[in-house]
N, C-alpha and C positions, 0 to 999 in steps of 0.2 A: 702511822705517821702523825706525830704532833703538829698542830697549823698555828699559827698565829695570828693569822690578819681576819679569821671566823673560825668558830665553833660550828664542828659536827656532831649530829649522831642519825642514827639511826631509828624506828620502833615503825612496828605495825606495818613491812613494806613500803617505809618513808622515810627515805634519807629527809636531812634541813641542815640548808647551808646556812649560817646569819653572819653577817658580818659586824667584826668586834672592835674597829677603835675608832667610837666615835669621839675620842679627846683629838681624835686627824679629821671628823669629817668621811671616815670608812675612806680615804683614798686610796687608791691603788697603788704601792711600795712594790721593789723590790721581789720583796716576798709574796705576794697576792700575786703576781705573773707566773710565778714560780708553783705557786699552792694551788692553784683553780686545777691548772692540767692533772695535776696529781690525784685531786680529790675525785675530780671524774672519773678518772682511770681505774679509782677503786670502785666508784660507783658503777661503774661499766662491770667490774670484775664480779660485782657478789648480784647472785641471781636472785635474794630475796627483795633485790630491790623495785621495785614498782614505780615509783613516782620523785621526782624530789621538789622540795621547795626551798626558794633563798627569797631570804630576810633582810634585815638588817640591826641595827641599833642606835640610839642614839636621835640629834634631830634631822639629818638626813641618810638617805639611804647609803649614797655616796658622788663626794665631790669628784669622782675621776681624777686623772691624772696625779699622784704625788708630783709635780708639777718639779721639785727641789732636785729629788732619785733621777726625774728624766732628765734634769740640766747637767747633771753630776755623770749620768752614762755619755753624755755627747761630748764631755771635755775631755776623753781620750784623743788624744793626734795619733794621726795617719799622714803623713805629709804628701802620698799621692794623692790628688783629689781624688782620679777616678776609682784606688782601693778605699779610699773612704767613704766614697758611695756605696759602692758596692759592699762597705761591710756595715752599711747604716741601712741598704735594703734588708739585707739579713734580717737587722737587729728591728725591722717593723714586721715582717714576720714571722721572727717569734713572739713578738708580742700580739699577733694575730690567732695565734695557737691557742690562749685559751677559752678564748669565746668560743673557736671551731670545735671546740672539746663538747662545748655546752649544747654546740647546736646539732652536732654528730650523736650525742648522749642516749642510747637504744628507749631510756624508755623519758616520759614527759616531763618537764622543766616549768613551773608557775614561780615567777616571779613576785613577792608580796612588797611593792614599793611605797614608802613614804618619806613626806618630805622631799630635799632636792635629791635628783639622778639627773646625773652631771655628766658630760661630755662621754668617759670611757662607761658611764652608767649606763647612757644609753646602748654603747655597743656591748654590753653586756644582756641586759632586758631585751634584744633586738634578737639575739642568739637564742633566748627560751622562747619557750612553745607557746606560751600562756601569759596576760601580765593584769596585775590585778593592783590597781592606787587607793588608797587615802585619801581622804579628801583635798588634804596638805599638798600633796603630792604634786610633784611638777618636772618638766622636763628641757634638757638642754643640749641641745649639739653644739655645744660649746666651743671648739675646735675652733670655730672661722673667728672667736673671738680674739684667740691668741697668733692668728693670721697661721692656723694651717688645718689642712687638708683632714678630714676625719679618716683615718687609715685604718681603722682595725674590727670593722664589718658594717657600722651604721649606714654609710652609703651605700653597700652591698648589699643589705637585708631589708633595710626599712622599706625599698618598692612594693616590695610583697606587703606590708601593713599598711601602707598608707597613696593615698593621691599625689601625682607627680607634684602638682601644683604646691601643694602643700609644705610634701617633703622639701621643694627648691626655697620657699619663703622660710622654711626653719633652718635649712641646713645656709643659706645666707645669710640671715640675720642674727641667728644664735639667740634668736630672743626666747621667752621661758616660755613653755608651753602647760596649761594647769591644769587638772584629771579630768575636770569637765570637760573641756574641749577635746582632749586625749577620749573619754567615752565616745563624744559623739561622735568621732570619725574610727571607733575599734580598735586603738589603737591597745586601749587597755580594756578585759572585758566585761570590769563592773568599777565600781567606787564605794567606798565605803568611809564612813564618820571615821574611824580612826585607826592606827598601825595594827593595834590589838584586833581589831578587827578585822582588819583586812588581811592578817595574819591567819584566823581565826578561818577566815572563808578560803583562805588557800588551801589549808589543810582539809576542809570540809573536803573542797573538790579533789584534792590528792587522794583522801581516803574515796569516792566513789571511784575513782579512776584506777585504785589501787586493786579495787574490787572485778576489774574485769580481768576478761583473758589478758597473760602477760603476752605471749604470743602475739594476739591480735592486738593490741598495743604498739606494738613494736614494730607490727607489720604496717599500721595507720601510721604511723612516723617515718617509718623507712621511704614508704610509699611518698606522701608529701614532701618530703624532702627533695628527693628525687625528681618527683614533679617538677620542680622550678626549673631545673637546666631541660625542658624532655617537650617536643610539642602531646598535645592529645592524645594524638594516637599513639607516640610514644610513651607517653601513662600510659593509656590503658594499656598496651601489648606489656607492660613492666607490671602492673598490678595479676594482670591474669597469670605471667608467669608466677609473682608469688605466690598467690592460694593456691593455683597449682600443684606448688612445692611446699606449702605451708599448713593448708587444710588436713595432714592426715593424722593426726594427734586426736585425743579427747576434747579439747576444749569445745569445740562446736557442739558436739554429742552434749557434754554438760551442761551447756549454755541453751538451748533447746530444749532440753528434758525443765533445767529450771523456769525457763520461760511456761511450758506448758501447765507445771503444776503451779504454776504462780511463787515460783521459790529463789531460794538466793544460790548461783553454781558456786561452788570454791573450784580454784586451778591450782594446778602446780605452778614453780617457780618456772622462771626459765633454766639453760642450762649452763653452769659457767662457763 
């Protein structure tokens, strides 16, 4: 499939998403609602993939919302109110869909942000595993700016990243938040002098991550994930059923052997 709103490829068990119209600001059209689901789906489909990372271009990462696209899908009439709610829940929904892609995605997601990440930015980076800024780099829950509600994972994801306190003072006031501040509370897990660079370390960590079992990968994701909805004890009784289920492959074996002669394992792929 050809995309338009970023460039793909692949090498080295590394997908990389970047996003390509910075003469928009990378906003999110149409088409980007459309293209994120898909490109996961592939990425979910091919087992040599290991890690991915998204980029961007230009001088922000992205302004969120085509702001224009969104005004233009809501001047469809409905003249019952209540089917037009009911068909404008739908339509936040699917526009829910492809951050869930990202966050559902079997194996690790690093984020390389610079410059502004803007309202749906943020529910986008909120969805990956990993998030790595620029110095430039800043952030925005923009939403309360335009007087509405952040609907499409920010409010649902970001507990798990950050202090209640905090989250409430960003997600009310919509004011910028800048990578420093974003380090000191983890929200991103380093900073760096510039996009090049912070590009440059995503990949670094995609290829070490790339480097281990895919299996165990996928099973550390699966596992976390799950987590949030699960108390304690329900992780653990979910983690021990997976190795359970999971541990009877090579990879351990390999991973063992390489640890004892001080070496490097190779693994298989996963399996489509």
């Amino acid at each position: 499939m050809a995309y338009t709103t970023f460039s793909y490829e692949v090498a080295e068990g590394i997908a990389h998403i970047e996003l390509c119209r910075p003469e928009a600001l990378n906003t999110m059209n149409r088409e980007f609602w459309e293209e994120i689901p898909a490109v996961f789906a592939a990425i979910d489909a091919d087992p040599s993939i290991r890690c991915v990372v998204i980029s961007s271009t230009g001088r922000h990462f992205t302004a969120g919302l085509d702001l224009n696209w969104a005004g233009a899908t809501e001047q469809a009439k409905v003249e019952d109110p209540g089917r037009a709610r009911e068909r404008f829940r739908r339509h936040i929904r699917k526009m829910q869909e492809p951050f869930c892609a990202v966050d559902r995605c079997r194996v690790p997601v690093i984020a390389a942000v610079h410059g502004g990440c803007v309202g749906g930015g943020v529910d986008f980076i909120t969805a990956c595993d990993i998030r790595l800024a620029s110095a430039d780099a800043f952030f925005t829950i923009q939403e309360v700016n335009i007087a509405i509600v952040a609907d499409v994972g920010t409010l649902q994801r970001i507990p798990y990243l950050l202090p209640q306190g905090l989250i409430r003072e960003l997600a009310y006031t919509g004011r910028r938040w800048p990578a420093a501040e974003a380090l000191r509370f983890g929200f991103v897990n380093s900073v760096h002098e510039t996009r090049e660079a912070t590009i440059a370390a995503a990949f670094a960590m995609a290829r070490e991550i790339a480097a281990k079992s895919p299996l165990a990968i996928a099973g550390i994701k699966q596992v976390l994930n799950a987590g949030r909805d699960m108390t304690i004890e329900q992780g653990l009784e979910y983690v021990a059923v997976w190795n359970a289920a999971m541990l009877q492959g090579d990879d351990m074996k390999r991973a063992v052997t390489a640890q004892l002669h001080k070496g490097q394992a190779s693994f298989e792929d996963l399996a489509a």
